[in-house]
C-alpha positions in Angstrom: -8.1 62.1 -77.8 -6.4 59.9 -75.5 -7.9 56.8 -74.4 -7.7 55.7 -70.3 -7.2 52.4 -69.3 -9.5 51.1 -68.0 -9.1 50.5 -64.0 -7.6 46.7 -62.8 -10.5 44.6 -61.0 -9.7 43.4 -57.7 -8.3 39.5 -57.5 -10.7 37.2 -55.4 -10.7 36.5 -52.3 -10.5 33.3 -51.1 -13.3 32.1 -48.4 -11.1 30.4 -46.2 -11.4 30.5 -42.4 -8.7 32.8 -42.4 -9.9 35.2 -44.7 -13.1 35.2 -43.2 -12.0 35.9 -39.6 -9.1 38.6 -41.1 -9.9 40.6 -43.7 -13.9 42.5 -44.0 -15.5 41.1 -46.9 -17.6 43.3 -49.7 -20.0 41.1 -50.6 -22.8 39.7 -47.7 -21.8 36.3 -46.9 -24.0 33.3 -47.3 -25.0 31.2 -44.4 -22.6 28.0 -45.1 -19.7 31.3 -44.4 -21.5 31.9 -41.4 -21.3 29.2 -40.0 -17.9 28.4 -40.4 -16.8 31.7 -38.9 -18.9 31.2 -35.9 -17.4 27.5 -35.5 -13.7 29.0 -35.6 -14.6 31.5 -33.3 -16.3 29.3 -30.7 -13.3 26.9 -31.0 -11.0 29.5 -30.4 -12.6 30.4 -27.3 -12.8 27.4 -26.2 -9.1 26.7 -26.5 -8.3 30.3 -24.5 -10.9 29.1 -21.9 -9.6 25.7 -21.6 -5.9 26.5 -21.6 -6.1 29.2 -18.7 -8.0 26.6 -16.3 -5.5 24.2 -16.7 -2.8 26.8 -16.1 -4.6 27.5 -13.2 -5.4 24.1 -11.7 -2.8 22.8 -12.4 0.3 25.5 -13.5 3.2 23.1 -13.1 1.5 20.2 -14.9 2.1 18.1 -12.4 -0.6 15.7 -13.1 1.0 15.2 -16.5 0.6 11.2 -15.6 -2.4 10.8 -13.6 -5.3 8.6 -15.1 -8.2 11.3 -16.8 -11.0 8.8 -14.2 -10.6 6.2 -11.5 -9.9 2.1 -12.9 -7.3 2.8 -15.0 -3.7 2.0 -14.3 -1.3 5.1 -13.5 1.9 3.2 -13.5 4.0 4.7 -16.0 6.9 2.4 -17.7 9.8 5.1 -16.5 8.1 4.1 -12.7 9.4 1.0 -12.6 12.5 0.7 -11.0 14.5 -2.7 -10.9 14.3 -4.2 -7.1 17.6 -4.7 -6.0 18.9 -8.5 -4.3 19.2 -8.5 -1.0 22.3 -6.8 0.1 22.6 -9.4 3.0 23.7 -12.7 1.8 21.4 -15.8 3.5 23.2 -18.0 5.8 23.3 -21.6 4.0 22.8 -24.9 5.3 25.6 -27.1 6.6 26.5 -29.5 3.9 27.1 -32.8 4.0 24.0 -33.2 7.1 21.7 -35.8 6.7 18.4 -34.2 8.1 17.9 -30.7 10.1 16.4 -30.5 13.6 14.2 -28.0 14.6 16.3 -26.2 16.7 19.0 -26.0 14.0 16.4 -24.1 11.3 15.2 -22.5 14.1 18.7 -20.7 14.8 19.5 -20.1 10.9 15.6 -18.6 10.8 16.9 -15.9 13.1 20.2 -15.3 11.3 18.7 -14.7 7.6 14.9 -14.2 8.1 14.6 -9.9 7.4 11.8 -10.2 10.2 14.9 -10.4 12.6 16.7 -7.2 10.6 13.9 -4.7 10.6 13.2 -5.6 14.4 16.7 -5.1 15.4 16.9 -1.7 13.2 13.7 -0.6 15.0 15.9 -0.8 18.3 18.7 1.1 17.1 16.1 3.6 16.0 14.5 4.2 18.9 18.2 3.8 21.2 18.6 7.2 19.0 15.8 8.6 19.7 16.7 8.2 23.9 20.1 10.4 22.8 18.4 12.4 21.0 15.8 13.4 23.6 18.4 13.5 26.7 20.5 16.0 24.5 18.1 18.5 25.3 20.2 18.7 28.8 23.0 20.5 26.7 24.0 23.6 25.4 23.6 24.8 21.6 26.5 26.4 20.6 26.9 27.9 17.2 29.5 29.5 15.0 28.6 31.8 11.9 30.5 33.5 10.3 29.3 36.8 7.8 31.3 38.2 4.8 30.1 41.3 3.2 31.4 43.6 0.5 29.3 47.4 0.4 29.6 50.4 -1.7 27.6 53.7 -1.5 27.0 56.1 -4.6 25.3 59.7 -3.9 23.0 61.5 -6.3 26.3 63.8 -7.0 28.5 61.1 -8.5 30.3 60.8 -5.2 31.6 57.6 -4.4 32.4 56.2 -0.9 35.5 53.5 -1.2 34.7 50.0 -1.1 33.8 48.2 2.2 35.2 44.9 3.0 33.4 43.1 6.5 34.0 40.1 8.0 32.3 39.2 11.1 32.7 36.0 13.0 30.1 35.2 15.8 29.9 32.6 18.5 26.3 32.2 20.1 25.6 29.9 23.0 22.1 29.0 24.1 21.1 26.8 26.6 17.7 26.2 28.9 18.0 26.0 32.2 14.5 25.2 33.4 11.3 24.2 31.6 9.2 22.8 34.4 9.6 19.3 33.6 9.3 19.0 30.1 12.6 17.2 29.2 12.1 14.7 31.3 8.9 14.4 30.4 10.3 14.0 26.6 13.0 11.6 27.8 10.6 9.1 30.1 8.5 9.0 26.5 11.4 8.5 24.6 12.9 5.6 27.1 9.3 4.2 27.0 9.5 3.6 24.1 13.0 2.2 23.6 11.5 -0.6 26.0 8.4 -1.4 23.4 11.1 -1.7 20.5 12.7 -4.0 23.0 9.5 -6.1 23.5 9.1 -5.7 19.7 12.2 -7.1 18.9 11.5 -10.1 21.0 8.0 -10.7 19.8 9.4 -10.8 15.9 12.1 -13.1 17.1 8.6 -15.2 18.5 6.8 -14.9 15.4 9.8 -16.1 13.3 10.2 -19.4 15.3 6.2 -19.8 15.6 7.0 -19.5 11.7 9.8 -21.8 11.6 8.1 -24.6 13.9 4.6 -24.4 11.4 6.1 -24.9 8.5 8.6 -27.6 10.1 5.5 -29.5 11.3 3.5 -29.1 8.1 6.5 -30.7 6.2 7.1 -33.4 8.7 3.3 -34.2 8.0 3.5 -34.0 4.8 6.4 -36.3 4.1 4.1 -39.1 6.2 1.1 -38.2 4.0 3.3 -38.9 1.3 4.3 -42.2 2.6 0.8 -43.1 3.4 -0.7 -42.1 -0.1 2.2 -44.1 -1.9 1.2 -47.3 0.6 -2.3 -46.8 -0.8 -1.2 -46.6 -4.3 0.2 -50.2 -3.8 -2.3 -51.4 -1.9 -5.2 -50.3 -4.7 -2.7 -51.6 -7.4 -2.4 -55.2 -5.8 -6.3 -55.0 -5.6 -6.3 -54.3 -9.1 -4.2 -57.2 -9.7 -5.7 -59.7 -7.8 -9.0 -58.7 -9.1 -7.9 -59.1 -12.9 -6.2 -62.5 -11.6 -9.7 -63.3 -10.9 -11.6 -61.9 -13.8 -9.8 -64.2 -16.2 -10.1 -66.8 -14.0 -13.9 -66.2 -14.4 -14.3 -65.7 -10.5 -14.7 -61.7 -10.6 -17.3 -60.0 -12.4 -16.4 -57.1 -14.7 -17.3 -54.6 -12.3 -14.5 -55.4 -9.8 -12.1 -54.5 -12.4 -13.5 -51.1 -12.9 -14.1 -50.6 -8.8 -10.5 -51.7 -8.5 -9.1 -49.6 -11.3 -11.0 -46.5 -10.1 -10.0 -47.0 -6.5 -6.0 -47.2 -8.5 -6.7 -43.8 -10.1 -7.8 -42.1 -6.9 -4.8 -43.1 -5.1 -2.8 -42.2 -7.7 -4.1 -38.6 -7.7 -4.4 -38.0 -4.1 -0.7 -39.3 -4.4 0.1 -36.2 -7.3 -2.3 -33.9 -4.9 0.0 -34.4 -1.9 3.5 -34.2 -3.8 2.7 -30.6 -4.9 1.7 -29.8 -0.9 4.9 -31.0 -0.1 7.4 -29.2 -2.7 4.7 -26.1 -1.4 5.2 -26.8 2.4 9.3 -27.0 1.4 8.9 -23.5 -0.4 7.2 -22.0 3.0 9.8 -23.4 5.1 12.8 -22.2 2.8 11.6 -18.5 3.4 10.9 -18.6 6.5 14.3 -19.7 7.2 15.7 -16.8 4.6 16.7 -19.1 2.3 15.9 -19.4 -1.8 12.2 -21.1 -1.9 14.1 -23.6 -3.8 16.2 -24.6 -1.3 15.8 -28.5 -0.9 15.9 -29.2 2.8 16.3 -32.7 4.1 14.2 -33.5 7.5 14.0 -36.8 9.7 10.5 -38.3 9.8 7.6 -37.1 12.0 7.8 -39.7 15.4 4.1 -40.9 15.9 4.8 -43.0 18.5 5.4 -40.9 21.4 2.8 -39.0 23.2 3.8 -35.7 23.8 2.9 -34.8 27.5 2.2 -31.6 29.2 1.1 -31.8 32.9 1.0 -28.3 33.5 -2.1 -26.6 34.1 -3.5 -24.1 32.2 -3.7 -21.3 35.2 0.2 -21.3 35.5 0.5 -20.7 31.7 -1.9 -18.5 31.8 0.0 -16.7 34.2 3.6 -16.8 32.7 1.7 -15.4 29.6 0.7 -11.9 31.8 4.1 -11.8 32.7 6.4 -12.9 30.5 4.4 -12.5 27.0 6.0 -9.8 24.9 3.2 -8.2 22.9 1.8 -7.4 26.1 4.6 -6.1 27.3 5.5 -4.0 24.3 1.6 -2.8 24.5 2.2 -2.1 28.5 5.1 0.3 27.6 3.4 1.8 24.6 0.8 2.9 27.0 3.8 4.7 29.8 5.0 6.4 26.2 1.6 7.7 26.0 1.7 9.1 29.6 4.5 10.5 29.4 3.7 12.3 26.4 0.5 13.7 27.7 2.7 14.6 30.1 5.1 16.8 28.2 2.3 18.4 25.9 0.5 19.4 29.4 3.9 21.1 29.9 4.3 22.7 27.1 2.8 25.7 27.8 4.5 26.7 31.1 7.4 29.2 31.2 11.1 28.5 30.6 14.1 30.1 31.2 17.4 30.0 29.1 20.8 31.4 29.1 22.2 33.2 25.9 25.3 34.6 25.4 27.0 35.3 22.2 31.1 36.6 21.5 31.4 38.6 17.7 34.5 40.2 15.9 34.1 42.6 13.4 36.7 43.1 10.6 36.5 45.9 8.6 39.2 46.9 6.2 40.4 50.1 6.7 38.5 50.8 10.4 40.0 48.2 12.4 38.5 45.3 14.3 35.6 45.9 17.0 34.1 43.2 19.2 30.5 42.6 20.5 29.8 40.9 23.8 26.1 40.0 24.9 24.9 37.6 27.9 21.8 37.6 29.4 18.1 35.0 30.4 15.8 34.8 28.7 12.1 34.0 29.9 9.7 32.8 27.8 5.9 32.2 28.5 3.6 31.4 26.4 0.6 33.3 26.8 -1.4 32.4 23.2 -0.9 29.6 20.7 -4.1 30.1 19.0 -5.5 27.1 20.6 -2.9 24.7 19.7 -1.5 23.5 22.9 -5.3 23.1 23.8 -5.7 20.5 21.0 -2.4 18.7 21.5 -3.6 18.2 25.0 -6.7 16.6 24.0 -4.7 14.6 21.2 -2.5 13.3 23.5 -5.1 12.0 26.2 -7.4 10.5 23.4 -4.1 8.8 22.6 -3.5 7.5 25.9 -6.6 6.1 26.6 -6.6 4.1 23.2 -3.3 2.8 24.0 -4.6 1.7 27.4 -7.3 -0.2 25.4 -5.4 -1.4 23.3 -3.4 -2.7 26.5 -6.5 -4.2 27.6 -7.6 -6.0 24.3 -3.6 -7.5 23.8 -4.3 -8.9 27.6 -7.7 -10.5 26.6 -6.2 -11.8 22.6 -2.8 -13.1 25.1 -5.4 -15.1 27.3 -7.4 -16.2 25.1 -4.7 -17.7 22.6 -2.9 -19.4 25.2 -6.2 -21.6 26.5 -6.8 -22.1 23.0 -3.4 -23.4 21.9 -3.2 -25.2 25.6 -6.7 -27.5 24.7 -6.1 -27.7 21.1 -2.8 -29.4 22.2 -4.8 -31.3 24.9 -7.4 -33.1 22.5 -4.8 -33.7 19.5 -2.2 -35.6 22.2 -5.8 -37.2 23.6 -6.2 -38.6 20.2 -3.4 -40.1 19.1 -3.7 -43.3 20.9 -7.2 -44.0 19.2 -5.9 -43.0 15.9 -2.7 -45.2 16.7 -5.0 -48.1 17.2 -6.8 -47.7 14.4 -4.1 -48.1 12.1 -2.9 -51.5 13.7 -6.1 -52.4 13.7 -7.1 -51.4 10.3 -4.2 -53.0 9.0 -4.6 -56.3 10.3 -8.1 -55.9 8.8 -6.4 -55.7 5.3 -4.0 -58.2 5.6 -6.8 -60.9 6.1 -8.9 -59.0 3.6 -6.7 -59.7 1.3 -6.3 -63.2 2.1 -9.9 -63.6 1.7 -11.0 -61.8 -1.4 -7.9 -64.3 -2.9 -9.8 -67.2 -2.3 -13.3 -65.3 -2.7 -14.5 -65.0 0.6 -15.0 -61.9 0.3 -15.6 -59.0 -1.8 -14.1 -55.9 -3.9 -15.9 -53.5 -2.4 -14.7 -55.1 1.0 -11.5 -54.7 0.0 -11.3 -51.4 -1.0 -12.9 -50.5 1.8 -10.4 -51.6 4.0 -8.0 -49.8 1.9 -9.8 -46.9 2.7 -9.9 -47.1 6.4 -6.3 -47.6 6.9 -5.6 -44.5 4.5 -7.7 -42.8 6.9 -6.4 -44.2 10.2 -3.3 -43.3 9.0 -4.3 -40.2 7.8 -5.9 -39.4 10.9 -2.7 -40.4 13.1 -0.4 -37.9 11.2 -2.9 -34.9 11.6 -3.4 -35.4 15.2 -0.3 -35.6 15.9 0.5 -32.4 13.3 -1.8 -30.1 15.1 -0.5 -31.3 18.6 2.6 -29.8 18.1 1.7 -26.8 16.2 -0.6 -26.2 18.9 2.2 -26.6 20.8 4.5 -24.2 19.1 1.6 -21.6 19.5 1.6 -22.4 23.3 4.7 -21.5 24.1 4.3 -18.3 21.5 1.4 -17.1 23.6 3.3 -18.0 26.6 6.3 -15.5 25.6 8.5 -18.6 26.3 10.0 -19.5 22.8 12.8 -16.9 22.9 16.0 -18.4 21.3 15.7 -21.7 20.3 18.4 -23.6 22.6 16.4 -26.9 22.6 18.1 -29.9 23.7 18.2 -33.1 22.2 14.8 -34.4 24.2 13.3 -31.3 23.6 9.3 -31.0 23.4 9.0 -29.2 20.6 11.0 -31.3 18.1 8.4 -34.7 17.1 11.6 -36.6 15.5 13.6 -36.6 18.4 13.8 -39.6 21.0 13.6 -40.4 23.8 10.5 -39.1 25.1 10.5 -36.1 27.0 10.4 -36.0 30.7 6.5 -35.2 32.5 6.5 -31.5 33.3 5.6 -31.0 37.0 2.6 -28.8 38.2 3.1 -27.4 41.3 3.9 -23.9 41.3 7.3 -23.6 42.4 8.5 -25.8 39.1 6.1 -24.4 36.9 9.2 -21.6 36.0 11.7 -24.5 35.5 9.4 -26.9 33.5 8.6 -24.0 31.1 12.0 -23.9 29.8 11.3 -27.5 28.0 9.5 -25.0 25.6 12.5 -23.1 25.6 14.6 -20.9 27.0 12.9 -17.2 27.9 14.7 -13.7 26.0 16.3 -11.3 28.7 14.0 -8.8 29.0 15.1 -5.1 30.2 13.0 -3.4 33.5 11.7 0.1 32.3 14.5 2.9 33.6 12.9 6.2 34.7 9.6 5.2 33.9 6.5 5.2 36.5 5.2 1.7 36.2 1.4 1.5 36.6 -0.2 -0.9 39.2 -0.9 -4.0 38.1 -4.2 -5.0 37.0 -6.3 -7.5 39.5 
């Protein structure tokens, strides 16, 4: 009898996650199997789920980069690009010159500042935009020219021979009338060439109101220096005279340490206004153009002259509505406005254009063939789906807030000038007292001095004397510091700095001599007297633009 063998028993199967999900299992599973099925599977899903919204929301992956929740910075290091120098080289200063006047900085300011660049490419700009607006007077004439190579196969296995076209085509298009609504687009487009214009000339303001801050603030500075280094020796002679005494045991220790803290306060109001300074410098290098490094060699701010201005307010007040450019640029804003609520209300009238168009046709094998077509065309629009409605509305909601913005650049203009005009007024006022208190606190030191020597007198005497002629002196330089930036804002507000062609007695320069000449009030000079601020920018009268009646 033969013996079987007996049958092979199956090798085990492995519980792993992928046995478990693939292949059916003999045996019940136990509930630690369970669960790790059903966690593969919900992951699984949850994967498929989350992949197809992304795909969805975002199937380009375009936000790749963007932060997962707000506060957290986006810039990637690829985004950072390196900032090229400035392709336009600054003007320098003249070498070999021992101090700059205001009217020199003033000129190189509007060479190099970028102020005077973006203005000027504003213009050009909007020049281009006046072309481009009057070319809709012209005709459109277009060439195009079509090649084509065709070949036709029938169900049969017939074959038509290879086609070879080539059609040239000449169109000409050109509207004829439109109701108005070129010239509406051109009086917009001219309008505003003449705000860039008043744009241009009120950056060319703001870069000499610039200019004439920072060329004050240094001046002042450079005397605050003087003054703090004055008090540095004065408290250090104190200090000196008040040892002197000590050891001759006629001071008590307390004068030392009053005089030596009196020493160390000078001393750091001395460090406190050498930083101002070499800051002051930095703000006048850029607003010239130049490095903030640039040193820059001034003369010293004149204290003893007065400035004077005899003019009343009412007649700057009035040049200002006249001659201010802001105003004006807001003025013309508001006839580009009109006339652009005048072109959409245009818009949906008919027009009427001439087309004609001259074709050849060259077809190999068939000879040429021409096409000739001329004819109007006249187009009216009956329904925009309410868009011309809205543009109209846009257009007058934009006209009346560029007529009050008019209104609230006539009220700031006013309002800057009688500010700048009295803050001028009570600076000049008070230079004379604060020019009398320095002689006079200084002759109180000098016999001070003399007294606490021979101890007539006291430290704290002393110091305080030191004190008040820091502070009259002080007090002299800042008056006359915000007289003439006061003034400087003046003749901003007034729309009368223009190009800085100041002459050698000019107003607005404190460190030139002699004294300017008293301005005259009446109103026939008031025009002539102006120009000691400087001489008024050329400015352009609209062209084909209805000007508005003046406001009372």
């Amino acid at each position: 009898m033969r013996l079987k063998r007996p049958p092979k028993s199956p090798p085990p199967v492995a519980l792993g996650p992928k046995n478990l999900l693939l292949k059916p299992l003999s045996k019940p599973l136990l509930w630690p199997q369970l669960r790790a099925r059903a966690v593969l599977i919900l992951v699984a899903l949850l994967a498929v789920q989350t992949a197809q919204a992304s795909f969805f929301t975002d199937p380009l992956d375009v936000n790749a980069g963007t932060p997962a929740k707000p506060g957290v910075a986006a810039a990637q290091p690829r985004d950072f690009a390196v900032i090229p120098r400035p392709k336009k080289e600054p003007t320098s200063l003249p070498q070999g010159q021992q101090a700059y006047t205001l009217a020199e900085l003033s000129a190189l300011a509007l060479q190099n500042n970028p102020q005077t660049r973006v203005a000027w490419a504003g213009l050009q700009a909007q020049a281009a935009a006046v072309g481009m607006a009057q070319s809709a007077w012209l005709p459109k004439i277009n060439l195009s020219v079509s090649a084509q190579q065709a070949q036709i196969t029938s169900s049969s296995g017939y074959a038509i021979p290879v086609q070879k076209t080539v059609s040239p085509n000449v169109s000409l298009s050109w509207v004829l009338w439109d109701f108005g609504q070129r010239d509406a687009s051109i009086n917009a487009a001219r309008a505003a060439q003449i705000a860039a214009r008043f744009a241009n000339d009120q950056a060319i303001q703001t870069v000499l109101a610039a200019v004439a801050n920072a060329y004050y603030q240094s001046l002042a500075d450079r005397v605050l220096i003087l003054v703090n280094t004055q008090s540095v020796k004065t408290a250090q002679s104190a200090l000196d005279s008040a040892q002197a005494r000590y050891r001759a045991g006629q001071a008590t220790i307390s004068d030392l340490y009053q005089a030596r803290a009196a020493l160390a306060r000078a001393q750091g109001t001395l460090a406190t206004a050498e930083q101002t300074r070499r800051q002051n410098e930095g703000t006048l290098a850029s607003s010239l153009g130049l490095p903030v490094n640039t040193p820059i060699v001034l003369a010293p701010l004149e204290t003893l002259v007065v400035p004077q201005l005899q003019t009343q307010v009412q007649a700057f007040l009035d040049q200002a509505i006249a001659h201010n450019p802001n105003l004006q640029n807001a003025q013309a804003l508001t006839q580009q406005a009109r006339a652009t609520l005048d072109q959409t209300e245009r818009a949906d009238l008919p027009s009427i254009s001439l087309n004609a168009s001259q074709g050849i046709r060259f077809q190999q094998g068939l000879g040429n063939s021409q096409t000739n077509s001329i004819g109007l065309t006249l187009t009216v629009p009956l329904f925009t789906g309410f868009n011309q409605q809205y543009q109209t509305a846009q257009a007058r909601a934009k006209l009346t807030q560029a007529e009050a913005t008019r209104d609230n650049t006539y009220q700031t203009t006013e309002l800057a000038v009688w500010q700048a005009y009295y803050a001028f007024s009570g600076a000049a006022a008070g230079m004379p007292s604060a020019r009398a208190q320095v002689e006079n606190a200084t002759e109180a030191l000098k016999a001070l001095q003399a007294q606490y020597a021979v101890g007539y007198t006291t430290i704290q005497d002393l110091l305080t004397a030191q004190s008040t002629l820091a502070t009259a002196q002080v007090t002299l330089a800042q008056d006359a510091l915000n007289a003439y930036i006061a003034l400087a804002k003046l003749g901003a507000a007034v729309g009368q700095l223009g190009t800085p062609d100041f002459s050698d007695t000019s107003l607005l320069d404190p460190t030139l001599q002699p004294a300017p000449p008293p301005i005259q009030s009446t109103g026939a000079k008031t025009a002539s007297s102006l120009k000691i601020l400087a001489e008024p920018p050329a400015f352009s009268a609209p062209i084909n633009v209805p000007v508005e009646s003046s406001r009372p």
